[in-house]
C-alpha positions in Angstrom: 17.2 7.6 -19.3 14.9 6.9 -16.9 11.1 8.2 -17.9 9.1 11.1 -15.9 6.4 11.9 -14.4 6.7 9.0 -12.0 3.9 7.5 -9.8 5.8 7.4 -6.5 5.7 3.5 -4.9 5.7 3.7 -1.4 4.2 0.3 -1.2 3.6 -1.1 2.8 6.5 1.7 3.7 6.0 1.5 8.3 7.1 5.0 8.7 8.1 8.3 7.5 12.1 7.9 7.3 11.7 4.4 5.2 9.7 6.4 2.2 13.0 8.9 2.2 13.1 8.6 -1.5 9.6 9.0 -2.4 9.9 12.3 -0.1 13.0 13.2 -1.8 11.2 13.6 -5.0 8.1 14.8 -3.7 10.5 17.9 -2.6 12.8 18.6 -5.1 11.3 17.7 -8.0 7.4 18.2 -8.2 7.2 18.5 -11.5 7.6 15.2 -11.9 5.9 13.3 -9.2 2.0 12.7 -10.3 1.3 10.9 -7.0 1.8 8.0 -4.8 0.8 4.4 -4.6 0.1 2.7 -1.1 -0.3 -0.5 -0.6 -2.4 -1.8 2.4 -0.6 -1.4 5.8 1.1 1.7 4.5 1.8 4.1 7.1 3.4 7.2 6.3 2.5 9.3 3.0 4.7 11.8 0.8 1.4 14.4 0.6 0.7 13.5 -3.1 -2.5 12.5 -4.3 -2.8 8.6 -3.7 -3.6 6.7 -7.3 -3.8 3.3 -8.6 -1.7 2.1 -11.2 -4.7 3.0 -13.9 -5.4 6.5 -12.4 -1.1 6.9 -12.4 -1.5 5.5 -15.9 -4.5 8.0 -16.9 -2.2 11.6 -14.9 0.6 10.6 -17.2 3.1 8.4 -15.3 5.7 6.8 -17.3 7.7 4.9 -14.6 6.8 3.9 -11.3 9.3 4.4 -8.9 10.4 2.7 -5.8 10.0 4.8 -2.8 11.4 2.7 -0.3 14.6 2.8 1.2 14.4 -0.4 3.6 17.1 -1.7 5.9 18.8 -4.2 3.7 17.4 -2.4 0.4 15.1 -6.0 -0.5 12.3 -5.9 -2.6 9.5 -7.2 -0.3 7.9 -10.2 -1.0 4.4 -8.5 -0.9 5.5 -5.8 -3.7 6.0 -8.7 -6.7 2.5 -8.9 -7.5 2.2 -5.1 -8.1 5.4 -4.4 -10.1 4.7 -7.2 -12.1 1.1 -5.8 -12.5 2.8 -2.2 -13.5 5.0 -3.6 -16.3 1.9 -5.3 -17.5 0.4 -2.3 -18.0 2.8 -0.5 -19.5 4.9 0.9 -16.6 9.1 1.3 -17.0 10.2 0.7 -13.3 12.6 2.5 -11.2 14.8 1.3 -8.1 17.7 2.4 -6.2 17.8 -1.0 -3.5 20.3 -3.1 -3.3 17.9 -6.0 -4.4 18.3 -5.3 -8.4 14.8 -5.8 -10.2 17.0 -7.1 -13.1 17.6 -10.2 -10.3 14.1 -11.0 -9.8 12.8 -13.5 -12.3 8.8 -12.8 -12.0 10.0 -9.1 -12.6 12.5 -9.4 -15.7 10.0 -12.3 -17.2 7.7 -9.6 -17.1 9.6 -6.9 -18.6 10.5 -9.0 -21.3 6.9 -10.2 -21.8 5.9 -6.7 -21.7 8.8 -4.6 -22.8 8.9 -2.3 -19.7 12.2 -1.0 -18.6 13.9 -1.9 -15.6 15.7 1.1 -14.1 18.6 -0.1 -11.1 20.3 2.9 -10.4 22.4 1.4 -7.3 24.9 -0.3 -10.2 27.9 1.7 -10.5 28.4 2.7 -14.5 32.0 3.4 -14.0 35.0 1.3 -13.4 36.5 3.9 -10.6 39.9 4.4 -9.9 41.6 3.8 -6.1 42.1 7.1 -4.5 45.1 8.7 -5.0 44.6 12.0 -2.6 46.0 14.0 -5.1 45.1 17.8 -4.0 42.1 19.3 -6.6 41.3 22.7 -7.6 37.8 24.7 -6.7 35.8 23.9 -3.1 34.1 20.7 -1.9 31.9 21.0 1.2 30.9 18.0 2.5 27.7 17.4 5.4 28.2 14.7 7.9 25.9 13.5 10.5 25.4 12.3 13.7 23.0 9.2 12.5 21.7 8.4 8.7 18.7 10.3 7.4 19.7 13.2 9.2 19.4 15.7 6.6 22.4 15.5 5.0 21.2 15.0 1.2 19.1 18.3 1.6 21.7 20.2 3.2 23.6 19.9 0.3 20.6 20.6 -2.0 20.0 23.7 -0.4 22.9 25.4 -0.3 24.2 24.3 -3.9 20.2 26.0 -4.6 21.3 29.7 -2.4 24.3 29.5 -4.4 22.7 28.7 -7.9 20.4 31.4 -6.8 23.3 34.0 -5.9 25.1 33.2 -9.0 27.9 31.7 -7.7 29.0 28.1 -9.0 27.8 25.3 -7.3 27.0 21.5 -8.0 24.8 19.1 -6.3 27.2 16.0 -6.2 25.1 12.7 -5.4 26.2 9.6 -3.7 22.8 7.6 -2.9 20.1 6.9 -4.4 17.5 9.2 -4.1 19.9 12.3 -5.3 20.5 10.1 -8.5 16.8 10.0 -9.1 16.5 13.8 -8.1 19.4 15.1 -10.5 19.6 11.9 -12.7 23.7 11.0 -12.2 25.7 10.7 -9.5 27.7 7.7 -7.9 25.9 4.8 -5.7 28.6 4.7 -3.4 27.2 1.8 -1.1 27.2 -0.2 -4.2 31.3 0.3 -5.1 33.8 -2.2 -3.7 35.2 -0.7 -0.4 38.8 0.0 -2.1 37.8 1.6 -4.4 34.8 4.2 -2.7 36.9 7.0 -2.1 38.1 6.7 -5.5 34.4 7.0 -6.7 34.1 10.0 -4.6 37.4 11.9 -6.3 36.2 10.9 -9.4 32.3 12.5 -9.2 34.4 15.9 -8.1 36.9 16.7 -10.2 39.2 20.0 -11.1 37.1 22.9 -11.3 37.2 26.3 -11.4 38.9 28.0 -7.7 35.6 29.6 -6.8 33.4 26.5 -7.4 31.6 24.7 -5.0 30.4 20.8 -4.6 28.3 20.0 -2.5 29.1 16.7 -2.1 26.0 14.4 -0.6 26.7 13.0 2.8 26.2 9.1 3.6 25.9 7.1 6.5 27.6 8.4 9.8 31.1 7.9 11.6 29.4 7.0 14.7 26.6 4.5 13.0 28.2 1.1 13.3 26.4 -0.4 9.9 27.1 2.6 7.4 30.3 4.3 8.7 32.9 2.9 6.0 30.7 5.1 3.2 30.9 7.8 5.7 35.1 7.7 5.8 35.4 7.2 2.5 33.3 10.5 1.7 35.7 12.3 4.0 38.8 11.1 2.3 37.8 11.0 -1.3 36.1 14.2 -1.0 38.7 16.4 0.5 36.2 18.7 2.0 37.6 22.3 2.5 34.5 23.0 4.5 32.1 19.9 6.4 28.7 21.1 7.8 27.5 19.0 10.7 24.0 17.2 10.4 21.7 16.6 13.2 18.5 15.3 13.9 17.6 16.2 17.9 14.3 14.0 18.3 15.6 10.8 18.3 15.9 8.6 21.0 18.7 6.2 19.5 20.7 5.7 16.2 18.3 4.8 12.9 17.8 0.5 13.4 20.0 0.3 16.6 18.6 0.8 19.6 21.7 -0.4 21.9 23.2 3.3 20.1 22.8 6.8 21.1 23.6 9.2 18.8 27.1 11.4 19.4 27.1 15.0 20.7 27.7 17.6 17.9 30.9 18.7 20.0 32.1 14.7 19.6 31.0 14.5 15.8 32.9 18.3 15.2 36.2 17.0 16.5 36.3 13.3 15.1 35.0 14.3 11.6 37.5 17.1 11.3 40.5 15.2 12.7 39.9 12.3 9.7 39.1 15.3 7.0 42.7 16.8 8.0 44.0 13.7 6.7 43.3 14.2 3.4 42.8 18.5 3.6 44.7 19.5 6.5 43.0 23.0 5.6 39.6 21.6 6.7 37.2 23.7 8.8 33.6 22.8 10.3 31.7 25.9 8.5 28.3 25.3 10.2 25.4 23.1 11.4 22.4 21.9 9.8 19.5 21.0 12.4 16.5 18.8 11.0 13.9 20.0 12.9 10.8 18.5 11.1 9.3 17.1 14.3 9.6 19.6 16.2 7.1 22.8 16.8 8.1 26.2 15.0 8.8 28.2 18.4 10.7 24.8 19.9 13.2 24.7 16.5 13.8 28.1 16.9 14.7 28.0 20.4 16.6 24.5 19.9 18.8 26.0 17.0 19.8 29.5 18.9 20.8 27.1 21.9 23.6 25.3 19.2 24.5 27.9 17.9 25.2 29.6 21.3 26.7 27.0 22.2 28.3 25.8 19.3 29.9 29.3 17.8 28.5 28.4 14.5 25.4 28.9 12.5 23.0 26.9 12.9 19.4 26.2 10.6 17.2 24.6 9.2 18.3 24.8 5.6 14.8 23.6 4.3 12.8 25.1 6.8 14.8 28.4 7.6 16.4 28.4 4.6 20.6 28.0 3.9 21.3 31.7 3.7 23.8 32.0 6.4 25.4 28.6 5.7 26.2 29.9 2.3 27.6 33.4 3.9 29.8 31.2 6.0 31.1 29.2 2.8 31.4 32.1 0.7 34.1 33.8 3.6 36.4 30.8 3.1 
């Protein structure tokens, strides 16, 4: 059981989309973020008030947690001296990168030394089963995306929160790391061997009741050459009865490769539902989820009526328009 409040490491993080999780939490779970510790050369923040390991120490914090979701998922160099520091203190420590902080000898020495906790959450704790496509009960809904770091993770939150709020039955069903750390369980998919991912995926959504809906957390994309075997496996493991398409419109090229521009929602729309078929031939695109963060109020408005014009689905914001009519097209099915 991993220890809250946190003090949120975003350490030397360049930009905005590599402190994802520290944002993540920041978001969805306030409560237990007391601030955030930047190292020199930082250059993005989460908004929370920026401590030192004393002053995170002296608000309460428990664990520090690692913010950073790096290409790779390494634990930089640079960061040793300060996590080290932080389990000398006192600190349990939290990470969901692939580097594991129990692989790290300065930082297990010192966790022994010091008895701080070392929290990897990207280790699968279940010996999963290979997929058997065998048809479950209740509704899965799963968001795809034209890129990673699209949105997908808080599509899914904020619809499984309209339903929650509607009284309907809905479950927030993580795959990554920073949904683990919000909800505290899930699957690390990226960390299961490949055969048996979709497996992983059947298992975290089970039988349930006919009117309940997962909202199962969307990884990688189809069309992004590094991530897109996580992607298929979400599609055939989850059996989506519903997929909600993910975009983000402000970028120039796919997230770390520049020789890759990002598919057209109309190309994403038929390739994702043609492989969701396989495994749910019932399988409809319900709507579209539009992060438009970077863009001005009057422009996102503008931008989403265009889709959805054009599209002939609704189209939002989730987190900044709210999920409302995403929801509405869910609960017709």
């Amino acid at each position: 059981m991993i220890q809250t409040p946190y003090l949120l490491f975003l350490g030397d993080a360049p930009d905005a989309l590599s402190a994802k999780v520290a944002q993540g939490i920041k978001d969805w779970r306030p409560e237990n973020a007391v601030g955030q510790f930047r190292m020199e050369g930082c250059g993005t923040t989460v908004g929370l008030t920026d401590m030192t390991l004393q002053e995170g120490l002296d608000a309460g914090a428990k664990t520090l947690v690692i913010g950073v979701a790096n290409r790779g998922g390494y634990i930089s160099d640079a960061w040793k001296a300060v996590l080290v520091e932080a389990l000398s203190m006192g600190y349990d420590i939290a990470s969901g990168l692939h580097n594991l902080l129990r692989d790290e000898d300065e930082i297990q020495r010192a966790s022994k030394v010091h008895g701080g906790t070392l929290h990897d959450v990207r280790i699968p704790s279940v010996a999963y089963p290979i997929a058997n496509g065998v048809k479950r009960t209740g509704k899965r809904c799963l968001a795809v995306g034209t890129d990673c770091s699209v949105g997908k993770m808080y599509t899914g939150l904020c619809m499984d929160a309209e339903m929650v709020k509607r009284g309907m039955k809905s479950t927030f069903r993580p795959t990554g790391q920073t949904g683990i750390l919000i909800t505290g369980g899930g699957v690390p998919l990226d960390a299961v061997i490949a055969d048996f991912m979709a497996g992983a995926v059947e298992y975290l959504t089970p039988d349930n009741d006919a009117d309940h809906w997962d909202h199962i957390e969307g990884q990688g994309s189809l069309y992004h050459v590094s991530y897109s075997g996580v992607t298929m496996a979400l599609i055939h493991g989850g059996q989506p009865d519903a997929l909600v398409l993910c975009h983000e419109p402000t970028r120039t090229h796919m997230r770390g490769l520049p020789d890759y521009q990002q598919p057209s929602l109309e190309t994403l729309r038929d390739t994702a539902l043609t492989m969701a078929k396989v495994a749910n031939p019932a399988c409809v695109v319900a709507g579209i989820s539009i992060n438009t963060q970077h863009m001005a109020e009057d422009d996102a408005r503008a931008y989403l009526k265009e889709v959805e014009d054009r599209m002939g689905l609704p189209t939002t914001d989730p987190f900044r328009f709210g999920a409302e009519r995403l929801v509405d097209a869910l609960e017709a099915l």
